[in-house]
LUMVEX-186209 format. One line per field, with one value per residue: residue number from 1; x negated, y, z of N, C-alpha, C, O in turn. Coordinates in Angstrom, 1 decimal, padded with zeros to 4 digits. Each point is the difference from the previous one (the first is absolute). Layout:
<recs>
num	[NUM | ...];
neast	[X | ...];
nnorth	[Y | ...];
nup	[Z | ...];
caeast	[X | ...];
canorth	[Y | ...];
caup	[Z | ...];
ceast	[X | ...];
cnorth	[Y | ...];
cup	[Z | ...];
oeast	[X | ...];
onorth	[Y | ...];
oup	[Z | ...];
</recs>
This chain:
<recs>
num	[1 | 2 | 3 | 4 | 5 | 6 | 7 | 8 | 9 | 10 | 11 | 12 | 13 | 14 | 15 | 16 | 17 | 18 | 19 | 20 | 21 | 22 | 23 | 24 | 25 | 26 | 27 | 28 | 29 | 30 | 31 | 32 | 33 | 34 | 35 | 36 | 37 | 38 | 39 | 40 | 41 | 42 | 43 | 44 | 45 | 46 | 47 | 48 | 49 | 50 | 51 | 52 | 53 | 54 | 55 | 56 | 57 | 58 | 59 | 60 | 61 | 62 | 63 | 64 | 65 | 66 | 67 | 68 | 69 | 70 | 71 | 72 | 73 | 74 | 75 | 76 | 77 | 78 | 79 | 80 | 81 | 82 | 83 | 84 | 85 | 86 | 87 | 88 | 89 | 90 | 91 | 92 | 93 | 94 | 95 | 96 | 97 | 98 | 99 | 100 | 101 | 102 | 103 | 104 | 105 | 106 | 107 | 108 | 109 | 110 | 111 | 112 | 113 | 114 | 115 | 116 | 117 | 118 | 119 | 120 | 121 | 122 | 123 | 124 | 125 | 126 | 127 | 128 | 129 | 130 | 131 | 132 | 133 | 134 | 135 | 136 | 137 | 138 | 139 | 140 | 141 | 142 | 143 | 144 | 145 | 146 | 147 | 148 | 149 | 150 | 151 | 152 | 153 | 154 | 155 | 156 | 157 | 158 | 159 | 160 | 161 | 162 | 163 | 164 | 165 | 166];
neast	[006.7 | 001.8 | -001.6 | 000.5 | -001.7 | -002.1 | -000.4 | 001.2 | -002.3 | -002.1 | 000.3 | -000.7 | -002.4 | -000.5 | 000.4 | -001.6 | -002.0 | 000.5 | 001.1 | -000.7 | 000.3 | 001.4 | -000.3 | 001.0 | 001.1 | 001.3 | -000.1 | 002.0 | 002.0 | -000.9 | -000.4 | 001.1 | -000.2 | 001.3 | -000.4 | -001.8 | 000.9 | -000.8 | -000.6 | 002.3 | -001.2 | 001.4 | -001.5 | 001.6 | -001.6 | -000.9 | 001.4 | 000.6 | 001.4 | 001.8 | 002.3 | 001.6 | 001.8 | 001.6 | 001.0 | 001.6 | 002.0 | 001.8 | 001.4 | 001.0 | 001.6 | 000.3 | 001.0 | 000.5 | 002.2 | -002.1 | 001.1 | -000.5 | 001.5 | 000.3 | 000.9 | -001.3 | 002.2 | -000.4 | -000.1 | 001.1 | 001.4 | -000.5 | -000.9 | 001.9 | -000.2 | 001.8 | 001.8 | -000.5 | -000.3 | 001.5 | -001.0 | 000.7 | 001.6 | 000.6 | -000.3 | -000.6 | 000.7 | 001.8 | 000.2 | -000.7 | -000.5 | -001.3 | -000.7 | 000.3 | 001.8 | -000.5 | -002.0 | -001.3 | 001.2 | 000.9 | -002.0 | 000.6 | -000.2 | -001.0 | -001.6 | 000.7 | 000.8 | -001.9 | -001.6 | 001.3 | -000.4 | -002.0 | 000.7 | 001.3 | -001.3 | -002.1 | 002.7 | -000.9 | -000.4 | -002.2 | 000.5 | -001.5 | 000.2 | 001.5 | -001.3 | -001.2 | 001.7 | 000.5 | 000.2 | 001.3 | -002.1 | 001.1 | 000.2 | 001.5 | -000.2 | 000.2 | 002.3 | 000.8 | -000.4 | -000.5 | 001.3 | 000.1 | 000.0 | 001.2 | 001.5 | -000.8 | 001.2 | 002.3 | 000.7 | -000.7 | -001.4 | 000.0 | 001.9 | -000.5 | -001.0 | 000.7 | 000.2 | -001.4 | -000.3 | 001.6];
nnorth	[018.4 | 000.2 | -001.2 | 002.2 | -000.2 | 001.1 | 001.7 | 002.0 | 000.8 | 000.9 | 002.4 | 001.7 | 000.7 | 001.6 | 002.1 | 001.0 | 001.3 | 002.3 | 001.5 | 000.9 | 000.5 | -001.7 | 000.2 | 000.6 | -001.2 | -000.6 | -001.8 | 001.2 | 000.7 | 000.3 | -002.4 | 001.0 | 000.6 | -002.2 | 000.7 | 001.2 | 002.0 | -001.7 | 002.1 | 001.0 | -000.7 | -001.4 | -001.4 | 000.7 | 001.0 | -000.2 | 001.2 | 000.7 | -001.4 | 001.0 | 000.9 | -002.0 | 000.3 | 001.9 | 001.9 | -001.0 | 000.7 | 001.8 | -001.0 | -001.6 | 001.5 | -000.2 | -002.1 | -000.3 | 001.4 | 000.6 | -000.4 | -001.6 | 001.9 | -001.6 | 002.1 | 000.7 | 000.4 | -000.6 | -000.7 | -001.5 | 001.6 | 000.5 | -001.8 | -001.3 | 000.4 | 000.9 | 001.3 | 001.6 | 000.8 | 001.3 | 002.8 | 000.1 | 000.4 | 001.7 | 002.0 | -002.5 | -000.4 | -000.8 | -000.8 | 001.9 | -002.4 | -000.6 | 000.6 | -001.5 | 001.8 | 000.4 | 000.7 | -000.8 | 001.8 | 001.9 | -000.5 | 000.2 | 002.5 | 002.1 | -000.2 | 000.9 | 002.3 | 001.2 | -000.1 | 000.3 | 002.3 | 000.6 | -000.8 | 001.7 | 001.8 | 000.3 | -000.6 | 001.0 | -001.8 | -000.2 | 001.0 | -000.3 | 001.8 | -000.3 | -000.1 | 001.0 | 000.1 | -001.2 | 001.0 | 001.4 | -001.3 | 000.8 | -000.1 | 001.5 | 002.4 | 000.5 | 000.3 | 002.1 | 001.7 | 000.6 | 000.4 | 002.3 | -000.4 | 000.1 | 001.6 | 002.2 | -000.5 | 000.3 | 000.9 | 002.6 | -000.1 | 002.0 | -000.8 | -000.9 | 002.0 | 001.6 | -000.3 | 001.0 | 002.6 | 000.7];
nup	[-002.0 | -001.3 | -000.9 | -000.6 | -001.3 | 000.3 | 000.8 | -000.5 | -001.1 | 001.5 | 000.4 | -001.8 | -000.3 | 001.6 | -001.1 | -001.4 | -000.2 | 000.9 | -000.6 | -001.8 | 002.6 | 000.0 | -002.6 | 001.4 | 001.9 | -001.9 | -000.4 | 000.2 | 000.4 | 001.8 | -000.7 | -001.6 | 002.0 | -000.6 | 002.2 | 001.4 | -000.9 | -001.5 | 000.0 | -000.7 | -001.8 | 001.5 | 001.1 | 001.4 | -001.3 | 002.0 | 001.2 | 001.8 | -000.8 | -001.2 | 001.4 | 001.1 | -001.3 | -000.5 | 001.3 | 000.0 | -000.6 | 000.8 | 001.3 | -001.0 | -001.6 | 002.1 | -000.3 | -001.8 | 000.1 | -000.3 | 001.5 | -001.1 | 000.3 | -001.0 | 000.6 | -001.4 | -000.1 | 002.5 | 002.0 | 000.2 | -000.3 | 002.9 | -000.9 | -000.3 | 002.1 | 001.0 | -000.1 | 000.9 | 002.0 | 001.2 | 000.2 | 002.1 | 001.1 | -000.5 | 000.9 | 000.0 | -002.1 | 000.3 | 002.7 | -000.1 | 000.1 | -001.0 | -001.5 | 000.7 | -000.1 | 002.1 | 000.9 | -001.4 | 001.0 | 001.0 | 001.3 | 002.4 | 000.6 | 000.3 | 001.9 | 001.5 | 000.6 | 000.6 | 001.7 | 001.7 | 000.2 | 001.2 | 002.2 | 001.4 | -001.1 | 001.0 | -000.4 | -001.6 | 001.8 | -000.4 | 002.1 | -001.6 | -001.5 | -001.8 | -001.8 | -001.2 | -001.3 | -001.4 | 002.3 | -001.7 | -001.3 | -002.0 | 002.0 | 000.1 | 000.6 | 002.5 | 001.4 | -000.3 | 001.1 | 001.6 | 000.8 | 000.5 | 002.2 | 001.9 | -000.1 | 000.4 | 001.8 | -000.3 | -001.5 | 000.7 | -001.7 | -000.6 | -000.5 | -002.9 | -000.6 | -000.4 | -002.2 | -002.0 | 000.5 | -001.3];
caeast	[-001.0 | -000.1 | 000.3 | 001.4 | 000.1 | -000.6 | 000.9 | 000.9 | -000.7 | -000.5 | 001.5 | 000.8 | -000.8 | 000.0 | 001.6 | -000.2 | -000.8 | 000.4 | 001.7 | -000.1 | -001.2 | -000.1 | -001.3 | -000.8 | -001.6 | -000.5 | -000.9 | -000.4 | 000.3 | 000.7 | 002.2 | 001.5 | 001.1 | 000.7 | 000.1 | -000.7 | -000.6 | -000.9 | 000.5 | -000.7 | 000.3 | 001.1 | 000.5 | -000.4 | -000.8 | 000.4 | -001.2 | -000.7 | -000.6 | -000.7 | -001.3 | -001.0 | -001.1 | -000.8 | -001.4 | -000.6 | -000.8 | -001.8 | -000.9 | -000.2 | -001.1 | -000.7 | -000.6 | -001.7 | -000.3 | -000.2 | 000.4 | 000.9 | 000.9 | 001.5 | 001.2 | 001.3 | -000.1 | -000.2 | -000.2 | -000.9 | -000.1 | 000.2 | -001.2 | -000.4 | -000.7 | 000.5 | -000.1 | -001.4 | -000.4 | 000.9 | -000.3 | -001.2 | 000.5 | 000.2 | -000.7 | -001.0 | -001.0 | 000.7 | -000.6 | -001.3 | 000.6 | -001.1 | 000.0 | 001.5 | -000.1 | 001.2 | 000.5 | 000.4 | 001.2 | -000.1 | -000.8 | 000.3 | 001.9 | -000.1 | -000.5 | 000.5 | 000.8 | -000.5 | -000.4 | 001.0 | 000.6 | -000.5 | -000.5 | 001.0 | 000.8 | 001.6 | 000.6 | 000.3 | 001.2 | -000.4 | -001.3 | -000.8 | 000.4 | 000.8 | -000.1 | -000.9 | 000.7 | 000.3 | -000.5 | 000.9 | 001.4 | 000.6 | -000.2 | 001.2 | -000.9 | -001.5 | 000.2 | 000.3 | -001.5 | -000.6 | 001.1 | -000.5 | -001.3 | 000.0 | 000.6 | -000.8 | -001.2 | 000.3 | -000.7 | -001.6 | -000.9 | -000.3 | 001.0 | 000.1 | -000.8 | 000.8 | 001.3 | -000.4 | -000.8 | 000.7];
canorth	[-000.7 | -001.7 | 000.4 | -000.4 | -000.3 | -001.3 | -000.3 | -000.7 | -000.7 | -001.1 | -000.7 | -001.1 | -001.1 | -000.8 | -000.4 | -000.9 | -001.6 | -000.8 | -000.4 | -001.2 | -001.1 | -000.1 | -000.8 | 001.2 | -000.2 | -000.7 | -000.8 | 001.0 | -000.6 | -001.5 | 000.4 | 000.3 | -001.5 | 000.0 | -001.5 | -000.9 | 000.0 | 001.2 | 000.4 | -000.5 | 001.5 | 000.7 | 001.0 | 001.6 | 000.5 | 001.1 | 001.1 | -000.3 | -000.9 | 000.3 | 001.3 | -000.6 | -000.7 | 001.1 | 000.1 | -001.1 | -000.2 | 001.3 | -000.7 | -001.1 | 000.3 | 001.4 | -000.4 | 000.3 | 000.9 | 000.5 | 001.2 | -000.3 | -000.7 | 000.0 | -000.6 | 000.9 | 000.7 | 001.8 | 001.2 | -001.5 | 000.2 | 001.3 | 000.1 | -000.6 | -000.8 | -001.3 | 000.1 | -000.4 | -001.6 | -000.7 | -000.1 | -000.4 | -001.4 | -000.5 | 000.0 | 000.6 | 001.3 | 001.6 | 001.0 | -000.2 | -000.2 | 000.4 | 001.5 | 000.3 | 000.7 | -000.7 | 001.5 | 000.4 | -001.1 | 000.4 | -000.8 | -001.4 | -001.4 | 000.4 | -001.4 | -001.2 | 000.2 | -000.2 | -001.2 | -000.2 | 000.0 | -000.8 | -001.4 | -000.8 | 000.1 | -000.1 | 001.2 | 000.9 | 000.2 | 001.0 | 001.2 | 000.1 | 001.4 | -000.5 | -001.1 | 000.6 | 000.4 | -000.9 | -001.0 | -001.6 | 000.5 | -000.6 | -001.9 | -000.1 | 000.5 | -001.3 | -001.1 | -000.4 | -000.1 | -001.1 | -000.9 | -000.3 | -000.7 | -001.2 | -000.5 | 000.2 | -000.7 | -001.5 | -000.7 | 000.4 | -001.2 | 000.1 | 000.1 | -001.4 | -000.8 | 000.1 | -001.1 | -001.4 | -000.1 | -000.1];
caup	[000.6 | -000.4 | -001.5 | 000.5 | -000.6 | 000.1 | 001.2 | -000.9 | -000.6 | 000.5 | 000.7 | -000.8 | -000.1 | 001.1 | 000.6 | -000.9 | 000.3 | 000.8 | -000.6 | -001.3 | -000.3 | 001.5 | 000.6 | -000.1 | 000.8 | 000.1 | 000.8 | 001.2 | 000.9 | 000.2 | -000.6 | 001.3 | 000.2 | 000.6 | 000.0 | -000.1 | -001.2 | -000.4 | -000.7 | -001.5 | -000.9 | -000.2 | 001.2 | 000.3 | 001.6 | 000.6 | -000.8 | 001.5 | -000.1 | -000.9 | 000.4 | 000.9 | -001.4 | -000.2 | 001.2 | 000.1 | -001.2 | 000.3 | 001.1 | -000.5 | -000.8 | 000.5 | 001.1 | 000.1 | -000.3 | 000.8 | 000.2 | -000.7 | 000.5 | -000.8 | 000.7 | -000.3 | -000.9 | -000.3 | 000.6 | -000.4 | -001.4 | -000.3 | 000.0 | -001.4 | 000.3 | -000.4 | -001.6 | -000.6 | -000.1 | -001.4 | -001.4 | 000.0 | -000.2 | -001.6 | -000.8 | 000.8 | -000.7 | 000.1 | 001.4 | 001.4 | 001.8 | 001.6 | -000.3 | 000.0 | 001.2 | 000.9 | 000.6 | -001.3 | -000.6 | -001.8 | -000.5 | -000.2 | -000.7 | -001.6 | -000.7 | 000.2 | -000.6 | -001.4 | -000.3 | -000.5 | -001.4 | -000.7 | 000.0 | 000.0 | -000.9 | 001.5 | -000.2 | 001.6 | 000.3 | 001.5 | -000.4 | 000.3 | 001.0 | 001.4 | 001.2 | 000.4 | 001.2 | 000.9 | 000.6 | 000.3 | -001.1 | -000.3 | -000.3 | -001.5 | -001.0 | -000.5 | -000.5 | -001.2 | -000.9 | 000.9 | -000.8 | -001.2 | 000.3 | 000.2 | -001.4 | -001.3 | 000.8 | 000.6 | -001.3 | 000.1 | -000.2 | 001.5 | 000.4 | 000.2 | 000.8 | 001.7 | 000.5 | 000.5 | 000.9 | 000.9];
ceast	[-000.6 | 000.3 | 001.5 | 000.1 | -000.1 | 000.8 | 001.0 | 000.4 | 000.2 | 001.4 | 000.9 | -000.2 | 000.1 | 001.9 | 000.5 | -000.5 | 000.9 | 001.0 | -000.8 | -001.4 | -000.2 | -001.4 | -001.2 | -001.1 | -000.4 | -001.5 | -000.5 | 000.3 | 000.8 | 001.3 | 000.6 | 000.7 | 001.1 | 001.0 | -000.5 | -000.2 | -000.4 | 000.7 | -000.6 | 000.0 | 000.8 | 000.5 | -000.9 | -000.7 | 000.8 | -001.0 | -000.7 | -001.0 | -000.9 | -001.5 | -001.2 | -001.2 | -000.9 | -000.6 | -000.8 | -001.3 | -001.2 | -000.5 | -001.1 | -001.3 | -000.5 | -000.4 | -002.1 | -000.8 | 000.0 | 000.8 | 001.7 | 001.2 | 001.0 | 000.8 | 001.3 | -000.2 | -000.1 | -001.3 | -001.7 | -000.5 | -000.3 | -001.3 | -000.8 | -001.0 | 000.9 | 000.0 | -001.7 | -000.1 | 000.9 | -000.3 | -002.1 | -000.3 | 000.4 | -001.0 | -001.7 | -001.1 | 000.4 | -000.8 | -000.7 | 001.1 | -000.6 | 000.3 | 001.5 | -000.3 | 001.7 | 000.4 | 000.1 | 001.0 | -000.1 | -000.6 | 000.4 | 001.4 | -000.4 | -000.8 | 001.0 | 001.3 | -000.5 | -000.2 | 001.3 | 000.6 | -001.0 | -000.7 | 001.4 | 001.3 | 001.8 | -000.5 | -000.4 | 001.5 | 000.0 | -000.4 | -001.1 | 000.2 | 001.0 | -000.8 | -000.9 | 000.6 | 000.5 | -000.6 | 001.2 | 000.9 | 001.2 | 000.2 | 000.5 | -000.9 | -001.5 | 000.4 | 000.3 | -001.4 | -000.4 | 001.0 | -000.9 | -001.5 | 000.5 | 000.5 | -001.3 | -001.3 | 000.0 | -000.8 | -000.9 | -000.5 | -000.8 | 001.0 | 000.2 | -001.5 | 000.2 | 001.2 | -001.0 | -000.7 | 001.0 | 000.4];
cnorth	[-001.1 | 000.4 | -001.2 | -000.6 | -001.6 | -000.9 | -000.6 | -001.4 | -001.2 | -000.7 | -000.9 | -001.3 | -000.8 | -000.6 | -001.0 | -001.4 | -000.8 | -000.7 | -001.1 | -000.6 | 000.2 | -000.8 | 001.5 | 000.0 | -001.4 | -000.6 | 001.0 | -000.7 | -001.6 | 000.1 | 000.5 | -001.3 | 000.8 | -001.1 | -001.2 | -000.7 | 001.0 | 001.0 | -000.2 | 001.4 | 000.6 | 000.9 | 001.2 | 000.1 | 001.1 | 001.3 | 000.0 | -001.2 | 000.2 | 000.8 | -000.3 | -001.4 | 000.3 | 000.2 | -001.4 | -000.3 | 000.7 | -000.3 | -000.8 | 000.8 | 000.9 | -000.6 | 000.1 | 001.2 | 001.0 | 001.3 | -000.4 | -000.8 | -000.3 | -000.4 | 000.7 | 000.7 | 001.4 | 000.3 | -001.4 | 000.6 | 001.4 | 000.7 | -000.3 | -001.2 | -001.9 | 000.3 | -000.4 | -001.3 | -001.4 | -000.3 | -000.5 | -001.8 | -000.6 | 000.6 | 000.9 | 000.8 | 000.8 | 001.2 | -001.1 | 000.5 | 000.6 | 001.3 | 000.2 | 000.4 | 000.0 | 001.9 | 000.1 | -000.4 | 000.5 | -000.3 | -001.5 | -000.3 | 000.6 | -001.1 | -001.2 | -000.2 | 000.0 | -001.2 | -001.1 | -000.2 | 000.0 | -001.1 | -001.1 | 000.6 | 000.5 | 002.2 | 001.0 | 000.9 | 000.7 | 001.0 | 000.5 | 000.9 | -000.4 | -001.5 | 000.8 | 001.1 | -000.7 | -001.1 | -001.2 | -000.1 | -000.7 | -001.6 | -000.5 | 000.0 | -000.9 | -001.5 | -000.3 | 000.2 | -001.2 | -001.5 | 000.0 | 000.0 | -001.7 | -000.5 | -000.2 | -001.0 | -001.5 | -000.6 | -000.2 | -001.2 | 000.4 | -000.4 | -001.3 | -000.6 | 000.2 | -000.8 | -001.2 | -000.9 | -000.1 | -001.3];
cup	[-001.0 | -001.6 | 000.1 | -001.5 | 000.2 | 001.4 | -000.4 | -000.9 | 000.9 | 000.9 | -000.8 | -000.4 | 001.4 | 000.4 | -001.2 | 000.4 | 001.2 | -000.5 | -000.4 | 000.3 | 001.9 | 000.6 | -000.1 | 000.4 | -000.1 | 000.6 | 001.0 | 001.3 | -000.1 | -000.1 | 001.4 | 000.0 | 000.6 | 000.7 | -000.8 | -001.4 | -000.8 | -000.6 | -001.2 | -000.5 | -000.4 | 001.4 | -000.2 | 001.1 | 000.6 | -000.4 | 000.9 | -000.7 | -001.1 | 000.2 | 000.6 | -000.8 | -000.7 | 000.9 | -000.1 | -001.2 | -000.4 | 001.0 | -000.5 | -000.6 | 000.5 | 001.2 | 000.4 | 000.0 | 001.4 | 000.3 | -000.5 | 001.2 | -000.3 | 000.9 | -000.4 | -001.5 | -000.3 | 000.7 | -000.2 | -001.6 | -000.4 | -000.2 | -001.1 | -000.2 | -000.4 | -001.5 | -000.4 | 000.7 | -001.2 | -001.0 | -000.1 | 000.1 | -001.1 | -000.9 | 001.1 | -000.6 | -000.1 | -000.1 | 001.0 | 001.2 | 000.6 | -000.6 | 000.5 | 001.5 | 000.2 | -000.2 | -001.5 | -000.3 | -001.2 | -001.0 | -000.6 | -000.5 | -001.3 | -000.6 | -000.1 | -001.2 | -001.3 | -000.2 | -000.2 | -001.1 | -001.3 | -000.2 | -000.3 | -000.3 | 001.4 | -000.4 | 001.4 | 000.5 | 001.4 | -000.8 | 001.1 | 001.5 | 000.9 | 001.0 | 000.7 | 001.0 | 000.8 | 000.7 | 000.3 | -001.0 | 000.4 | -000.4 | -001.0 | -001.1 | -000.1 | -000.4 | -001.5 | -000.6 | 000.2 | -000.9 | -001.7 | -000.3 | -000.3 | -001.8 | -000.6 | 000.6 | 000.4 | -001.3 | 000.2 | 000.4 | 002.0 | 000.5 | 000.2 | 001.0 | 001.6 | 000.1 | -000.1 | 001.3 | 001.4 | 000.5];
oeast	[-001.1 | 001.0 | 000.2 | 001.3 | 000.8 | 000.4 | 000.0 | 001.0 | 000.9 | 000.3 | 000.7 | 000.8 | 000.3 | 000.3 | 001.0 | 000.7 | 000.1 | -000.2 | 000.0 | -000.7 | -000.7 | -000.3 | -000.9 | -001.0 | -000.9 | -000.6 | -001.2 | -001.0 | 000.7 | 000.7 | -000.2 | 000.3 | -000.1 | 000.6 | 000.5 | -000.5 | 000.1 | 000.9 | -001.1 | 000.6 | -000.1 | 000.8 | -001.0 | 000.5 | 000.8 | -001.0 | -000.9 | -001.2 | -001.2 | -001.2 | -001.1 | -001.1 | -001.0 | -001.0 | -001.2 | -001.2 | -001.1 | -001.1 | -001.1 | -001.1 | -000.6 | -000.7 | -000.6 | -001.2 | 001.1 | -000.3 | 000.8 | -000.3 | 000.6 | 000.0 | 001.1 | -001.1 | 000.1 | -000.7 | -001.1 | -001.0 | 000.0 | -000.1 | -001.1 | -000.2 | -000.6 | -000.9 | -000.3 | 000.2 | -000.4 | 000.2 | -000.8 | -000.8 | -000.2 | -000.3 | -000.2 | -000.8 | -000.7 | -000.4 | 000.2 | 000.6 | 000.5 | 000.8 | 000.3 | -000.8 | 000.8 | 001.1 | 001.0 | 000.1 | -000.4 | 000.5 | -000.1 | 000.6 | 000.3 | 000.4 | 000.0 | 000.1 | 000.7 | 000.6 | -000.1 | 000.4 | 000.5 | -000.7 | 000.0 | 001.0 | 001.2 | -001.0 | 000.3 | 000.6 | 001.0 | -000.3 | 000.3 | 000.0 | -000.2 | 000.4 | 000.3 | -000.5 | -000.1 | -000.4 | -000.1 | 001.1 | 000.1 | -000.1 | -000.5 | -000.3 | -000.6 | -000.8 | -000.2 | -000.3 | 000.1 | -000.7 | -000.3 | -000.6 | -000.4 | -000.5 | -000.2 | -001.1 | -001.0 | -000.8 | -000.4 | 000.4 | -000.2 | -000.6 | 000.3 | 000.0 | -000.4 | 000.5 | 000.2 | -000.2 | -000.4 | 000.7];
onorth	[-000.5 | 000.7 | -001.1 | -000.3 | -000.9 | -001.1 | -001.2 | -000.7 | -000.9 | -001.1 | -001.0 | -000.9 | -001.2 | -001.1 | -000.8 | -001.0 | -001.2 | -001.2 | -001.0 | -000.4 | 000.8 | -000.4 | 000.1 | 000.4 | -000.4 | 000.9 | -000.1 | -000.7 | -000.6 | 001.0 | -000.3 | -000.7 | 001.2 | -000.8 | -000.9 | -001.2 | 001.2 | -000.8 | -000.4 | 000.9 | 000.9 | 000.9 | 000.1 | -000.5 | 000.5 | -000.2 | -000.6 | 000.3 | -000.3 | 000.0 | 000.6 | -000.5 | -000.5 | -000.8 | 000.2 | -000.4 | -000.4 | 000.4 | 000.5 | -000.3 | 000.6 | 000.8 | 000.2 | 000.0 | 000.1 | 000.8 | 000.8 | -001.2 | 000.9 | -001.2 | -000.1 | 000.1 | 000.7 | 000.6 | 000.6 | -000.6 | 000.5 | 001.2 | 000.4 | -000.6 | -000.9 | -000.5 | -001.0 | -001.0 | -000.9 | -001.1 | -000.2 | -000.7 | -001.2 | -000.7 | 001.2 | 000.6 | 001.0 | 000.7 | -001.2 | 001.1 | 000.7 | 000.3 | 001.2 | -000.6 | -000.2 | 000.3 | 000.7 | -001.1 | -000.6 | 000.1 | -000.6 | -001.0 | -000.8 | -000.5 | -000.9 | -001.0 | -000.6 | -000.6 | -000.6 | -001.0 | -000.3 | -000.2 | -001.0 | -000.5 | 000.0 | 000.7 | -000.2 | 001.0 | 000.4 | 000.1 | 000.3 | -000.5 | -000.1 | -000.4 | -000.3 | 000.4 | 000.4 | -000.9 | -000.9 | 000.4 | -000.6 | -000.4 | -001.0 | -001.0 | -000.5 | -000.7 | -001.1 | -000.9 | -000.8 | -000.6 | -001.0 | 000.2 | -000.6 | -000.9 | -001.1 | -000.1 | -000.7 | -000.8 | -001.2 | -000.5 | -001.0 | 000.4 | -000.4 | -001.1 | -000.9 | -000.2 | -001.0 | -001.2 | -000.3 | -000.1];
oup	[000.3 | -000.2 | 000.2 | 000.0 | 000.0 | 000.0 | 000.0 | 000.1 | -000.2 | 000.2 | 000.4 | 000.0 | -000.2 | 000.5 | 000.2 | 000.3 | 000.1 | 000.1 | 000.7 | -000.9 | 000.6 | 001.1 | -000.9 | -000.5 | 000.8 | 000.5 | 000.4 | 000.4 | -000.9 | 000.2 | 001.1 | -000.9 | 000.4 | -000.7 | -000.8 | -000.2 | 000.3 | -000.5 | -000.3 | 000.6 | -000.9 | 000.0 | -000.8 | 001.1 | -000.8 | -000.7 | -000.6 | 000.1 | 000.0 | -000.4 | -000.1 | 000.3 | -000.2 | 000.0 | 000.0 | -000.1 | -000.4 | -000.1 | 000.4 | 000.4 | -001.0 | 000.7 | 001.0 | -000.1 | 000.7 | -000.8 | 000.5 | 000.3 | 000.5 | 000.2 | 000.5 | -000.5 | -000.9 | -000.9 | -000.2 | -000.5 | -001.1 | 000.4 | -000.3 | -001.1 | -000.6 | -000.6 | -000.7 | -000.8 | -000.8 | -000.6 | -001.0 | -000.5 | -000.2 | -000.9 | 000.3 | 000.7 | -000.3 | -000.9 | 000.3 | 000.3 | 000.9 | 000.8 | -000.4 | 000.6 | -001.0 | -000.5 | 000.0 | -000.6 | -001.0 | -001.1 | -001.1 | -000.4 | -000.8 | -001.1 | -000.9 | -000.7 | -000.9 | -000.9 | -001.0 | -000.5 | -001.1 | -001.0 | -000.7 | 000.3 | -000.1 | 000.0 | 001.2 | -000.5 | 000.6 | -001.1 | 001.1 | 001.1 | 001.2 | 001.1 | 001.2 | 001.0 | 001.2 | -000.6 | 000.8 | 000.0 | 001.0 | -001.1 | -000.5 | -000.7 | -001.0 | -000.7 | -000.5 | -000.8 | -000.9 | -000.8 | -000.7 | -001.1 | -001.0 | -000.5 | -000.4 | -000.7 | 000.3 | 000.5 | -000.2 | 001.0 | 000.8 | 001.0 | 001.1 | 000.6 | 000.7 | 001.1 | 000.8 | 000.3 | 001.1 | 001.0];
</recs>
């Protein structure tokens, strides 16, 4: 289903980043406390929490986008419509929004996944044909792509002007 290379690739890089850099989502959500103090960068999120920072995070940037709902990592993603908005949000000359159709998924995850990997350089770790079979991917599977949205994006000069406005 998934270029198992790259997959690999990207699992080692995420179980990586995690061990040797627990500030992963940095300026995403508000600190974890714990009794009543802040945690510092040395505690560990739970994965529940991580997962729900992340969502959070594609919420935030797809919020203005019509047709676009994010409550989960599977079935919120099975249309392609959240991957293009993401990538439309960071980079708005891409594609024409208004041309994007909700019933084209094939359409839309083949743009999106291209556009990905050549606006931001994010490896394709879906495939086209299995998402398109599927009306409920795998959450595992959108969340690790999706993760490498956020690596190759927290930087994007679109990205510092929504923390300033927050």
């Amino acid at each position: 289903m998934y270029n198992s290379e790259c997959m690999k690739s990207e699992i080692n890089k995420v179980s990586s980043h995690y061990t040797q850099n627990n500030k992963i989502f940095y300026n995403i959500a508000k600190p974890i406390t714990r009794g009543g103090t802040t945690s510092g960068p040395g505690v560990r999120r739970s994965a529940t929490a991580i997962k729900q920072i992340l969502l959070d995070w594609c919420k935030s940037k797809t919020v203005e986008y019509e047709n676009v709902k994010i409550d989960n990592f599977s079935t919120s993603w099975n249309n392609g419509l959240a991957f293009l908005a993401l990538i439309h949000h960071f980079y708005p000359d891409s594609f024409s929004w208004d041309k994007v159709d909700e019933r084209r998924r094939r359409e839309n995850f083949q743009l999106a996944f291209d556009l990905a990997e050549q606006k931001a350089d994010i490896a394709p770790l879906l495939d086209v044909e299995d998402m398109v079979r599927m009306k409920k991917p795998d959450w595992k599977c959108v969340f690790t792509y999706v993760q490498s949205f956020y690596r190759k994006l927290r930087d994007h000069e679109n990205n510092k002007h929504s923390y300033a406005q927050q």
